[in-house]
N, C-alpha and C positions, 0 to 999 in steps of 0.2 A: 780724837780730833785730828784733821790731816790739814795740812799747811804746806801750798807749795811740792804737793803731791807726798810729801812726806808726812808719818805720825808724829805729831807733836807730844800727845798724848796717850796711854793706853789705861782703859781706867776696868776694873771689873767688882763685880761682887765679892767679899772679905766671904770665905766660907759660903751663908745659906742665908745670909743677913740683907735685907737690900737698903740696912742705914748704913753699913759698913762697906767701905769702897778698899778697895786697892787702886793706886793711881802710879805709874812707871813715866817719868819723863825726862829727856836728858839722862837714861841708864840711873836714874836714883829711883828711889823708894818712897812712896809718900804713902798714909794710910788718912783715909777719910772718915769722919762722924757725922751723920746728920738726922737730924732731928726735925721731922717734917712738923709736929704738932708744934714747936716753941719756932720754925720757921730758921733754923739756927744752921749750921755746914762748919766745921773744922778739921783742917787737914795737917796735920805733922810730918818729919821722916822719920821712917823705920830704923833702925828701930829706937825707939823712945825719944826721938829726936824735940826741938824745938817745935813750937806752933808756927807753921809757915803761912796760913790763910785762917780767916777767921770772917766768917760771912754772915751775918743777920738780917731780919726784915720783919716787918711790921708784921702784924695780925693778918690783915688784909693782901700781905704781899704785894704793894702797891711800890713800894720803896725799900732798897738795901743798903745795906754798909758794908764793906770791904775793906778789910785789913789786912794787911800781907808786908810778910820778910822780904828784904832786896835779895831776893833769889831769883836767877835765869827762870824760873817753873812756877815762880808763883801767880805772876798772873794769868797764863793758862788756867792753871787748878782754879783761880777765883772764875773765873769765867766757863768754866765746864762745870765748876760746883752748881752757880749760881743758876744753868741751861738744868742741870738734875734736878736742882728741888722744885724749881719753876714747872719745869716738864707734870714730876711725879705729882705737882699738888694738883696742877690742872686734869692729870686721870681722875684723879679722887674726885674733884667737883661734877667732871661731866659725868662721871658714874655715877651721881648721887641726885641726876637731874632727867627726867623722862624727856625723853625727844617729844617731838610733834606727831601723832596720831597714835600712839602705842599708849592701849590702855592697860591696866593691871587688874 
């Protein structure tokens, strides 16, 4: 995320996982969980820190909750979390859906 021509955020894949984030902001360490089938994103600091974000939503993805520590980072991380699961579930569905003239 860039803010003001500056990175607000730098966030990557934990290893080879792509529920497992690494998220760097403000020079700390955050690591992220999510859980696209239960809809669910939580993020802590490295290590073993506190839960700083805690993001849920419906079955539907219609509606979220967002929960977060008074930390400078946390409402980035809710708002890049919430743009990642968002993102990832909408590949899933249009993959799972034939366009217009493409038969099988």
């Amino acid at each position: 995320m860039v803010a003001n021509g500056e990175a607000v955020i730098v966030a990557g894949p934990k290893e080879r996982w792509i529920d497992a984030l690494v998220i760097s902001c403000a020079y700390q360490s955050y690591e992220a969980r999510i859980s696209f089938l239960h809809n669910l994103a939580l993020a802590h600091h490295v290590p073993g820190g506190e839960r700083t974000v805690r993001l849920s939503g419906g079955l539907t993805g219609r509606s979220y909750e967002a929960i977060f520590a008074a930390d400078g980072c946390a409402l980035p991380i809710a708002l890049f979390l919430l743009w990642h699961v968002v993102e990832n579930r909408r590949r899933v569905y249009r993959a799972g859906i034939p366009t217009k003239g493409v038969t099988t």
